[in-house]
C-alpha positions in Angstrom: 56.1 16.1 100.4 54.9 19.6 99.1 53.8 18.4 95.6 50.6 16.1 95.2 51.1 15.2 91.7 52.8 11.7 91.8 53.9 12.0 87.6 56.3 15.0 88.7 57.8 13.5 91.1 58.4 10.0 89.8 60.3 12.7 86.7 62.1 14.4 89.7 63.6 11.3 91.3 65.0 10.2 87.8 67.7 12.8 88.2 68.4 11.7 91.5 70.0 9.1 90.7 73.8 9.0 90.6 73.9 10.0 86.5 73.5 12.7 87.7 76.1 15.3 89.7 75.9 16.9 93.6 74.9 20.4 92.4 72.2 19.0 90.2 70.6 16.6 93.0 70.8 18.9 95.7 69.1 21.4 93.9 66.0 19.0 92.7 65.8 17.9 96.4 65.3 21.6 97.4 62.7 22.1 95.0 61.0 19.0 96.2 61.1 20.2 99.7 60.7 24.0 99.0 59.5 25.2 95.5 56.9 22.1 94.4 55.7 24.7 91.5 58.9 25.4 90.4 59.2 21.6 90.7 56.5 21.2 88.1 57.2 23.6 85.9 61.0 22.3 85.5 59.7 18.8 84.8 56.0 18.8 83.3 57.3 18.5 79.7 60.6 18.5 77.9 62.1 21.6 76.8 61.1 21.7 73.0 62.3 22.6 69.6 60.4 25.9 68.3 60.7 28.1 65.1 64.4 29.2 66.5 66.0 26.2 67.9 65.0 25.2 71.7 65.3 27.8 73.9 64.3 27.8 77.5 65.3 29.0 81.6 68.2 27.8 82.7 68.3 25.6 85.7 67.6 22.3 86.6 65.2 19.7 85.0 63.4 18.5 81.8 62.1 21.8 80.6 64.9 23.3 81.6 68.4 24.5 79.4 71.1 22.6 81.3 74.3 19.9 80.8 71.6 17.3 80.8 69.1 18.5 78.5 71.8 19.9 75.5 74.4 16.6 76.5 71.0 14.8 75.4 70.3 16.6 72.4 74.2 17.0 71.4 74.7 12.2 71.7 71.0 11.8 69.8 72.6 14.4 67.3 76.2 12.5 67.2 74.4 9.3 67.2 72.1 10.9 63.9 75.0 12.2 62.2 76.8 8.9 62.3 74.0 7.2 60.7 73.5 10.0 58.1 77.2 10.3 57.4 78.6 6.5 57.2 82.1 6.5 56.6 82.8 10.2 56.6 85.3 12.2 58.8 82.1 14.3 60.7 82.9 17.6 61.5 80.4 20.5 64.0 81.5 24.0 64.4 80.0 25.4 67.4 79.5 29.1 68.4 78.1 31.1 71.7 76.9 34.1 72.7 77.2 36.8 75.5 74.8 34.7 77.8 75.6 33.5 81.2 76.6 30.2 81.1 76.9 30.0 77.2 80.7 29.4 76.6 80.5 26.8 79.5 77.6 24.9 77.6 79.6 25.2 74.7 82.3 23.7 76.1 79.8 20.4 77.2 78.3 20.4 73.5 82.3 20.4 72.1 83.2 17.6 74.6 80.0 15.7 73.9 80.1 15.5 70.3 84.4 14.4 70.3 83.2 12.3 72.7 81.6 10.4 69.8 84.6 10.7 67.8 83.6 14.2 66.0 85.7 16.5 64.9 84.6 19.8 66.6 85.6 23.5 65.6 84.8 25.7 68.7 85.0 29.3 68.3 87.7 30.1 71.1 85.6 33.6 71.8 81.7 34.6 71.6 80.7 35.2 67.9 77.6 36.2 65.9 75.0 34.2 65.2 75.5 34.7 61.3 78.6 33.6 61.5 78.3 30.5 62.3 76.2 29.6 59.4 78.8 31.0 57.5 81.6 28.7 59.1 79.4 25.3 58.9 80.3 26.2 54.7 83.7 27.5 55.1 85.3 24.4 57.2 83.1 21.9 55.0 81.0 20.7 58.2 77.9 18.4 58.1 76.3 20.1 61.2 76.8 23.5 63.2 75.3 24.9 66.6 74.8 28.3 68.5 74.0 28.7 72.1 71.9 31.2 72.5 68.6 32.1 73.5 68.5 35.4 70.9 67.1 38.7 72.7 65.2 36.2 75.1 65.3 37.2 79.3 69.2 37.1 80.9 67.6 33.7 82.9 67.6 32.3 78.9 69.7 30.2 76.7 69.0 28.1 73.7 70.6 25.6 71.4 70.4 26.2 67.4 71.1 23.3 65.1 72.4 24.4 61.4 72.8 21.3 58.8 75.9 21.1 56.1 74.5 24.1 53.7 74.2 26.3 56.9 70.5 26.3 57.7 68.8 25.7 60.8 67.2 22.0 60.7 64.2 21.6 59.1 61.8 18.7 57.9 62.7 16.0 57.9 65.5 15.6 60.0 64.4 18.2 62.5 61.6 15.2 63.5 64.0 12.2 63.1 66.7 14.1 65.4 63.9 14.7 68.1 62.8 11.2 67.6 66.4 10.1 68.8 66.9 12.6 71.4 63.7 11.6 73.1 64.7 7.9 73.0 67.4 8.3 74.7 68.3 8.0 78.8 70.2 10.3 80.3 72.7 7.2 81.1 73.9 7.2 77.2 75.4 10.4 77.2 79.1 10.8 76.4 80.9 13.5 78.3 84.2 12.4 78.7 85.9 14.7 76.2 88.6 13.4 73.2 90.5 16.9 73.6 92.5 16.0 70.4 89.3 16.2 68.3 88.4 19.5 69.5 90.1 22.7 67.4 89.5 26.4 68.3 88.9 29.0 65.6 88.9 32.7 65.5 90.7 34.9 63.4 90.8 32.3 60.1 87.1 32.2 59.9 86.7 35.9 61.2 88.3 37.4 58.1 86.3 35.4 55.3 83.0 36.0 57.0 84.0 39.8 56.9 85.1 39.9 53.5 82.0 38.3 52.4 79.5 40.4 54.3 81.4 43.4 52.6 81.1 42.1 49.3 77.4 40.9 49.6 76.6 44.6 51.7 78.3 46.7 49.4 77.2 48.2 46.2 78.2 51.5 43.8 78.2 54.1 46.7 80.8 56.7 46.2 83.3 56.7 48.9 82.8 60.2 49.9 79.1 58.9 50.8 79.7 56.4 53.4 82.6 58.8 54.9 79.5 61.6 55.1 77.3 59.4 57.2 76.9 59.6 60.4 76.4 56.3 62.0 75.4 55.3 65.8 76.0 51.7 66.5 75.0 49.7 69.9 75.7 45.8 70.3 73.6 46.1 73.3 76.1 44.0 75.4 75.7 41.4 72.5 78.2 39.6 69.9 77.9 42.5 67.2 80.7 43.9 68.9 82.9 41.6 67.5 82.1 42.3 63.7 80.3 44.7 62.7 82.5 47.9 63.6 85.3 45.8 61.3 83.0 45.3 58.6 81.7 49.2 58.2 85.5 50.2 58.8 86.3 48.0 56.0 83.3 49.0 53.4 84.5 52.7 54.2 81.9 54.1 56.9 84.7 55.8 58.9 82.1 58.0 61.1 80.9 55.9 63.2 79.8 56.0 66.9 79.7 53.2 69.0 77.5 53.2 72.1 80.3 52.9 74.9 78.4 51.6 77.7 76.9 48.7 75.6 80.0 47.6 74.3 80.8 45.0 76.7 79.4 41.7 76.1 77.1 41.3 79.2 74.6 38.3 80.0 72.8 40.8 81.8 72.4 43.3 80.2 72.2 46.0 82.4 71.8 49.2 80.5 68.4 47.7 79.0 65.1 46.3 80.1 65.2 44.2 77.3 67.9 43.4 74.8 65.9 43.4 72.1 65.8 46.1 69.3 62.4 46.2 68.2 61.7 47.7 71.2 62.2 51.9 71.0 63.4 51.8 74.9 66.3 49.6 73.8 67.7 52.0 71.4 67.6 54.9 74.3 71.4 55.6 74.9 71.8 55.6 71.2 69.2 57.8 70.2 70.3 60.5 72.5 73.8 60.1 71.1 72.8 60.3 67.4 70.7 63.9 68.7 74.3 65.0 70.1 76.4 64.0 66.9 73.1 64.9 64.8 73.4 61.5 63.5 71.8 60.4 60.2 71.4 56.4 61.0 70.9 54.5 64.9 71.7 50.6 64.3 70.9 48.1 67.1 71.5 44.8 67.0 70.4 41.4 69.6 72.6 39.5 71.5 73.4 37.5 68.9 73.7 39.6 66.2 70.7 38.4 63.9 68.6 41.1 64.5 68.9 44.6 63.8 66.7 47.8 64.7 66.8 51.1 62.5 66.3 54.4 63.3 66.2 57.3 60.6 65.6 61.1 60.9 62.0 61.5 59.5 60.7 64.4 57.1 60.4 66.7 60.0 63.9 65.7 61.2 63.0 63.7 64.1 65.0 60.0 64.9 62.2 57.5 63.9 62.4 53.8 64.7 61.3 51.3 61.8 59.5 48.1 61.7 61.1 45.1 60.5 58.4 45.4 57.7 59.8 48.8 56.8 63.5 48.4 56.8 63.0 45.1 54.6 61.1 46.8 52.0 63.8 49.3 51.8 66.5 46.7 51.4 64.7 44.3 49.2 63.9 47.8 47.3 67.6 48.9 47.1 68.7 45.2 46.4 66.0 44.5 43.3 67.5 48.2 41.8 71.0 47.2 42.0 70.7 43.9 40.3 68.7 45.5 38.0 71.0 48.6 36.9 73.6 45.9 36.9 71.6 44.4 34.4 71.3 40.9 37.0 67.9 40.1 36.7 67.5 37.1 34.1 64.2 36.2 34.8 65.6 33.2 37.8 65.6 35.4 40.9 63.7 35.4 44.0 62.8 37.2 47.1 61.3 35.5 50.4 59.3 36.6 53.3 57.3 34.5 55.8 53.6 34.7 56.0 52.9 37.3 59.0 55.0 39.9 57.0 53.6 42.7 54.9 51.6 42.0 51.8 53.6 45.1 50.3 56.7 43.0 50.0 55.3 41.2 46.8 53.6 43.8 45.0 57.0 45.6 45.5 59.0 42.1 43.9 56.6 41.4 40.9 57.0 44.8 39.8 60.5 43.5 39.1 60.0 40.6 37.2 61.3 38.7 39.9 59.6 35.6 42.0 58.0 36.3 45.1 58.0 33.4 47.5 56.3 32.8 50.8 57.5 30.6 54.1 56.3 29.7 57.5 57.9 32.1 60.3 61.7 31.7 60.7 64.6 32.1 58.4 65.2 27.9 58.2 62.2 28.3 55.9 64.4 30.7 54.2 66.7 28.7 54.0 64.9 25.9 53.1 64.2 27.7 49.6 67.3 27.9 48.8 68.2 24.5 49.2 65.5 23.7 47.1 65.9 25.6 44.7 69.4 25.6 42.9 68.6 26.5 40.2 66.8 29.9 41.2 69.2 32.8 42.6 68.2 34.2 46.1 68.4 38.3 46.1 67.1 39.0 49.8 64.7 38.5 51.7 63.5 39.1 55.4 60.6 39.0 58.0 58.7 41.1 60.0 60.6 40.5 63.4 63.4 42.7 62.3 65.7 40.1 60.3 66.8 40.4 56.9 69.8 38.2 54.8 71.5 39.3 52.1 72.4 37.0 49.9 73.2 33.2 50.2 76.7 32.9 51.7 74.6 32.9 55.1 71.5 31.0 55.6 70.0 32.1 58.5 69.4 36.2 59.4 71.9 38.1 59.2 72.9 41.7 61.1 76.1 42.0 60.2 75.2 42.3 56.6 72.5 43.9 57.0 73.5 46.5 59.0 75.8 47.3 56.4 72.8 47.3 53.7 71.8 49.9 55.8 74.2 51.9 55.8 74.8 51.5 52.3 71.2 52.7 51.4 71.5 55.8 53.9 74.7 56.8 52.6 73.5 56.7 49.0 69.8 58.1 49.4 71.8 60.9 51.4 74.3 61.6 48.7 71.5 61.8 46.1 69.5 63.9 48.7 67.2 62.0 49.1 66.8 59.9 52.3 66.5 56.6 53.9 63.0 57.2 55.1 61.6 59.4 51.7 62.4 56.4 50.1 60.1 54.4 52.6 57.3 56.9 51.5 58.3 56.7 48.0 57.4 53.6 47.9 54.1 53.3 49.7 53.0 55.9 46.7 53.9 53.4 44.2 53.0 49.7 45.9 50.2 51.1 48.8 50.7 52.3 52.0 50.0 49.2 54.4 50.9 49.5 58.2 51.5 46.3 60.6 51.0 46.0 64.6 52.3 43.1 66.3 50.1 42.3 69.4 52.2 39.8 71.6 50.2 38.7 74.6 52.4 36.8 77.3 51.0 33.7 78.9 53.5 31.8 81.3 54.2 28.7 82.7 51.7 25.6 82.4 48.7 27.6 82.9 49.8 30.5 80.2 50.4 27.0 78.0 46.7 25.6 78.4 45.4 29.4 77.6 47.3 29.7 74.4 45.8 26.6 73.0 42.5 27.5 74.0 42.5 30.9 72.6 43.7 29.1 68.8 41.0 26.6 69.4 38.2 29.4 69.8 39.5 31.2 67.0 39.0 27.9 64.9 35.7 27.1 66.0 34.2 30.7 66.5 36.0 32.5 63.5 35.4 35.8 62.9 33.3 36.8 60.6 33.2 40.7 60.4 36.6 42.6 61.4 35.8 46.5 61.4 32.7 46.6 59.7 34.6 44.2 56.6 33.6 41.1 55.9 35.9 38.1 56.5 36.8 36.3 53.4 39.4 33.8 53.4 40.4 32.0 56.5 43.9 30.2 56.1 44.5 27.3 58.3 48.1 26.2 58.4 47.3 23.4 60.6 44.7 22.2 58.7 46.3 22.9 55.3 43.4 24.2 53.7 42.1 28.1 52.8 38.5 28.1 53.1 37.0 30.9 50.5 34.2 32.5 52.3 33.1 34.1 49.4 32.5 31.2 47.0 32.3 28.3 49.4 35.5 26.6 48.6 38.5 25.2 49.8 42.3 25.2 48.8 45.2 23.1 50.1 47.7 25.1 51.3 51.6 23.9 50.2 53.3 24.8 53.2 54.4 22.7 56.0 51.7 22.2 58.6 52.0 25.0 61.5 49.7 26.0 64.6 49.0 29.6 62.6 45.2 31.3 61.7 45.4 33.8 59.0 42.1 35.8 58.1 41.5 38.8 55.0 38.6 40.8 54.5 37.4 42.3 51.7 39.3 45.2 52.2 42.9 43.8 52.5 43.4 43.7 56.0 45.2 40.6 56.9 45.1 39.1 61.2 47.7 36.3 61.5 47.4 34.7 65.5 50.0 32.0 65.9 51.9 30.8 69.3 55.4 31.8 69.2 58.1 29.3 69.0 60.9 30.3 71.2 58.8 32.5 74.1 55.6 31.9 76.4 53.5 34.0 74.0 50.4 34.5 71.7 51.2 37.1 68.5 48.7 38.6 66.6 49.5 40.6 63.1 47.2 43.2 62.0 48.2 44.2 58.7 46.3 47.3 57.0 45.8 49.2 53.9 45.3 52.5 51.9 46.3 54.2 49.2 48.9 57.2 48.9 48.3 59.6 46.5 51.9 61.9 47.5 54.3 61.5 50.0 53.0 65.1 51.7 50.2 63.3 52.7 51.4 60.3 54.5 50.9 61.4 57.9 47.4 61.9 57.0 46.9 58.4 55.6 48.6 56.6 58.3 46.8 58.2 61.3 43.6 56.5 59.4 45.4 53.3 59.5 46.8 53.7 63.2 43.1 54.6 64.0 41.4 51.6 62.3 44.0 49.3 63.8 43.2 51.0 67.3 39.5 49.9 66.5 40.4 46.6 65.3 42.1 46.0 68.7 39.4 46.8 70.7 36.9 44.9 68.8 38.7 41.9 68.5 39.8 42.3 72.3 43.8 42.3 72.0 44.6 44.2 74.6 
């Protein structure tokens, strides 16, 4: 046999074994013949739940998103809603994406869980992300899940799990449901469908979740506004497509162009490199559409719709594409002024952010009179607050990877609101003359002008795996202690749960759930997170830097300093 390591293949013959079906055996017999790396890296671990649900390549395997893997995550999750619901009627709603292979999933998920005797709303068509959140509320379910793998590679897909108030899992029973998945055998899985169990939804659940992202999104703008605002909209072959058009129509932005040959929902997506729209390239076709219609606002949005990308015209006139840091301070901006001039704030508000976003966002909150809080990566954190906290209201909040949710009537990011919130803002700014982006600057004048880089470094496979724990190890037993001629001091180890003050000599616990992150300051301000992403074969590093701004006319001054000490910072610190 091609492969010498005897552990993968013992793995390997497991699902040879008739549990299994033709396709699925054939195929791990041609690996084992043919492919013995491909072998390995299919079976050397399971696939695994990160900060966004598990997401992995599809195909055949352990590590791998197939029937197998989610039929054995979907039975541990009927078999842990049984015990956690005794003598309930249990009810999932289930949603998809535009990925290949996601309705059909969805399909085994549905079957699996009426399988159990669970009632199971299916979403007859692919939906937003958003959405779904919003439906596990609306049909009173205990449990909801999204295929999807997010803006991930086409050879992605991914399984989300939302509880009863509509966030993703989290502690505890994210680790008790692993604890039954991964004591299960593939034997105990229930696919034999109870079709009269299963409902499909559409249209129903469609119309509340637009009427409630309209009356979350929209504010006081004058009519006249939003119909003046030229708008350029792409779904980038994603679920977008079938909301957010209906939601501007129905808040009143009537001018608004839709990016034709990204309309189609496409697991492929073969207008783009990557579907993803914090990167500039993905925004291309709209760009050069809002140059033609001499558009005010570009809006892009991921496959599943809980992303969005911004692009404004900038001071000289020019399309600019924002960070995530940058749009949420504008929202969270706009959103702390209208509940303030609608005399909202009571002194029991609060805003969230996760921990590798910009420092900016709370000296920007406090100056409100309103609670800043601060979460691991990933909107279940979000979420999490809420929950937690009934007796606080939740304005907005968002994080630096370009998601933002308005409101609680979702509980995971949200673009379909958001892109309204958007539009909103530019419509208004616009109408007062005053702009989306002068407001941006506006407010580094007031709060300090801090810029962010994200540095992801991609490390695949088993090999990629080993480096990335290596590299967080070094970092924890070599930390820096000088980062551009500043002197380190505070290192925050989320793994560890303790802040060590480099200054003073002492320690802090840290009361946030433990987490493989490394977050250093320096005297000056400038903040590094390094943490191993959750949902992709990467290391990410956050350089945040800071300066102050005296006038808006002399931004561009100011942030080639920062854009020049970050360059340095790079190279220093050897980030590629």
């Amino acid at each position: 046999m091609a492969t010498n390591k005897p552990e993968i293949l013992q793995k390997a013959e497991e699902w040879l074994t008739d549990i299994f079906d033709n396709d699925t055996r054939s195929e791990i017999k041609r690996l084992i013949d043919e492919n013995p790396k491909e072998l390995e890296e299919s079976f050397y671990k399971n696939a695994e739940f990160g900060t966004g649900g598990m997401r992995g390549v599809m195909g055949v395997g352990t590590n791998r998103i197939n029937k197998y893997t989610l039929g054995k995550n979907t039975q541990g999750l009927s078999n842990y809603l049984k015990k956690s619901f005794p003598n309930k009627e249990i009810k999932v709603a289930i949603a998809y994406d535009c990925r290949n292979n996601s309705q059909e999933l969805a399909k085994i998920v549905a079957d699996v869980f009426s399988a159990n005797g669970i009632k199971v709303f299916l979403f007859s068509e692919l939906r937003p992300t958003p959405e779904l959140s919003f439906a596990v509320k609306h049909l009173d379910c205990q449990c909801g899940i999204v295929l999807t793998a997010s803006h991930n590679p086409p050879e992605y897909n991914g399984y989300k799990v939302y509880w009863e108030d509509g966030g993703q899992l989290v502690p505890p029973q994210d680790s008790e449901v692993i604890e039954v998945i991964n004591n299960l055998d593939y034997s105990a899985i229930k696919f034999d469908a109870n079709e009269d169990l299963i409902v499909k939804i559409d249209s129903e659940v469609d119309k509340a979740f637009a009427e409630a992202s309209v009356k979350n999104g929209s504010f006081d703008t004058p009519a006249s506004a939003r119909e003046n605002l030229k708008v350029v909209f792409t779904s980038l072959h994603g679920t977008s497509i079938t909301m957010v058009p209906e939601v501007l129509e129905n808040a009143g932005f009537t001018n608004v162009h839709i990016v034709e040959e990204q309309r189609k929902p496409n697991g492929n997506f073969p207008t783009v490199k990557s579907p993803n729209p914090e990167e500039p390239e993905a925004l291309k076709m709209a760009l050069e559409i809002a140059e033609k219609e001499n558009a005010d606002i570009v809006i892009g949005t991921d496959p599943d719709c809980d992303r969005l990308g911004v692009a404004v015209r900038d001071l000289n006139g020019e399309m600019i594409l924002l960070n995530g840091n940058q749009t949420m301070l504008v929202m969270t901006w706009f959103l702390l002024e209208e509940w303030k001039n609608s005399n909202k704030l009571k002194g029991n508000e609060f805003v969230a952010s996760t921990i590798v976003s910009t420092p900016m966002l709370k000296n920007l909150t406090e100056d409100y009179g309103v609670e800043y809080k601060e979460v691991l990566t990933g909107f279940k954190w979000i979420a999490k607050l809420i929950k937690d906290h009934p007796e606080l209201d939740f304005i907005g909040g968002g994080e630096e990877s370009f998601g933002y949710m308005v409101g609680d009537f979702v509980r995971d990011k949200d673009a379909v609101t958001a892109t309204l919130l958007a539009c909103e803002i530019a419509a208004k700014m616009k109408g007062e003359g005053n702009s989306f982006y002068n407001k941006l600057l506006q407010l580094y004048t007031q709060y300090g002008l801090y810029k962010e880089e994200l540095i992801s470094l991609v490390k695949k496979g088993i090999e990629g795996e080993k480096e990335i724990k290596q590299m967080l190890i070094d970092l924890r037993e070599n930390p820096w202690e000088e980062i551009d001629g500043e002197k380190v001091v505070l290192i925050e180890d989320y793994n560890s749960s303790i802040a060590k003050n480099l200054q003073d000599r002492t320690e802090n616990t840290i009361d946030i759930p433990k987490s493989n992150v490394l977050i250093y300051y320096t005297e000056s301000g400038t903040k590094i997170a390094a943490r191993p992403s959750g949902t992709e074969p990467k290391i990410k590093f956050y350089i945040s830097v800071n300066t102050d701004l005296d006038s808006v006319e002399n931004y561009e001054q100011q942030d080639q300093k920062l854009s020049d000490k970050i360059a340095r910072i790079r190279e220093e610190l050897q980030l590629g």
